[in-house]
C-alpha positions in Angstrom: 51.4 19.2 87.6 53.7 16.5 89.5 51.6 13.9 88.9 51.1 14.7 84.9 54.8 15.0 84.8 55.3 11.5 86.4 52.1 9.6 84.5 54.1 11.0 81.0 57.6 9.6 82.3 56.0 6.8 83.4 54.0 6.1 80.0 57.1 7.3 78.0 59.3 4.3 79.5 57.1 1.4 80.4 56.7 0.4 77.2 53.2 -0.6 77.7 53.8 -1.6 81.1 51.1 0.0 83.9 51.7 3.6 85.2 52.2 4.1 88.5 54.0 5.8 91.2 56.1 3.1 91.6 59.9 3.8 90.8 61.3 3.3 87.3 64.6 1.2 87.2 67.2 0.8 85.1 70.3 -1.5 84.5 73.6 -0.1 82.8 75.7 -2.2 80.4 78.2 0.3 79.5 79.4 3.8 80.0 81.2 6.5 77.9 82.4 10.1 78.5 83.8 13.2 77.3 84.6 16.4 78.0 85.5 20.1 76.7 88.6 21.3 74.8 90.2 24.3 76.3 88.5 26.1 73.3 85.0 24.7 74.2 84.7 22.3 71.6 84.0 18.8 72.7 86.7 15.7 72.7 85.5 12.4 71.3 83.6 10.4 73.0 85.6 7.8 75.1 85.4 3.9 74.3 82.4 2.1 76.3 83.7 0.1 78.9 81.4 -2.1 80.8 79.2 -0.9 83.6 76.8 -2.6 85.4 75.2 -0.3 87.7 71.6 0.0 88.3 69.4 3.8 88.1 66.2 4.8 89.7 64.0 7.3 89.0 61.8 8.0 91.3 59.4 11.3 90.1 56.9 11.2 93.5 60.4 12.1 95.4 62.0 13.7 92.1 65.2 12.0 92.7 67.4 10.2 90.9 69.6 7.7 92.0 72.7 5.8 90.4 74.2 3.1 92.7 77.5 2.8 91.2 80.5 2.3 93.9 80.1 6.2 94.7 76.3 6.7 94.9 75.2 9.5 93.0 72.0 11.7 93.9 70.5 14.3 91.7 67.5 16.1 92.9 65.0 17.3 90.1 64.8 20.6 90.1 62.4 20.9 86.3 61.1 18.2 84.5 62.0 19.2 80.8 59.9 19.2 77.0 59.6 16.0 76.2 60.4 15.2 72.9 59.0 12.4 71.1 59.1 11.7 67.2 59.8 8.9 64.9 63.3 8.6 65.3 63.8 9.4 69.1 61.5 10.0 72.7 63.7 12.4 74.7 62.7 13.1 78.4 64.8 15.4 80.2 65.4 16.5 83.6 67.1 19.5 85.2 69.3 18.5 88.2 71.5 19.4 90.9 73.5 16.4 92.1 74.4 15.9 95.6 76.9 18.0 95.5 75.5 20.8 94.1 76.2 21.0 90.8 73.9 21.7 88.1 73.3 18.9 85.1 70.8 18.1 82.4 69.8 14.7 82.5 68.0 13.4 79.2 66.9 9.6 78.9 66.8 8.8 75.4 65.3 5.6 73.4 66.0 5.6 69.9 63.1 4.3 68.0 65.4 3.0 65.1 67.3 1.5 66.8 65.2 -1.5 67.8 64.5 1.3 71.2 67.8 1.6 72.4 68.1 3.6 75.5 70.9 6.0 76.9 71.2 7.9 79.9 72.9 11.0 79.4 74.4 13.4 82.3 75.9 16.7 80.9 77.4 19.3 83.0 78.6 21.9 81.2 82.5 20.8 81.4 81.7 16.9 80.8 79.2 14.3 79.6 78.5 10.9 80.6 76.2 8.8 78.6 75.2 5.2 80.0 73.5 2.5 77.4 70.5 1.4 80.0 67.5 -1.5 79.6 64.6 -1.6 82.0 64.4 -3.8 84.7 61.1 -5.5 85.6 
């Protein structure tokens, strides 16, 4: 079941490249956030501001890895649905980073928009949302 999950992630965001077992990696450009009101609603999202940080996923250890100045971990716990139409290809994850909090992590390229990509982290008090490119 592993190795279907990781041939679809892998087909999903290769573009056309070869599947393998090989890790995927990504380079930020920018990085937003936001997080709850006190009466659950959710702020605005904050201005980008530059970020160039680079993201591994790597589905044969099910970890994910972002290498900004505090290394963040987040161990796959569930690889989600993924949902892929004309407008969007969603693939999510269900985490717990390394320290121990649980997250939903969906990487989403956005057919119409000449395949934009985003990496989204949401916890249930805050989201983060990273535009990402692949790196070859």
């Amino acid at each position: 079941m592993k190795a279907i999950h990781l041939l679809i992630v892998c087909l999903f965001l290769s573009f056309g490249s070869v599947a393998s077992a090989q890790p995927i990696r990504f380079k930020t450009s920018s990085v937003s956030f936001t997080d709850k009101k006190d009466k659950g609603d959710w702020n605005e999202w904050s201005d980008f501001v530059d970020a160039n940080v680079l993201i591994t996923l790597d589905a044969k250890k099910d970890l994910i890895t972002i290498n900004s100045n505090e290394v963040q971990s987040f161990k796959i716990k569930a690889y989600g649905e993924i949902t892929d139409n004309d407008d969007v290809n969603i693939v999510p994850f269900e985490c717990v980073d390394n320290k121990f909090s649980k997250c939903t992590i969906l990487i989403i390229t956005k057919k119409k928009e000449n395949n934009r990509m985003q990496f989204y982290i949401n916890y249930n008090e805050v989201k983060f949302v990273y535009n990402i490119y692949n790196v070859k």
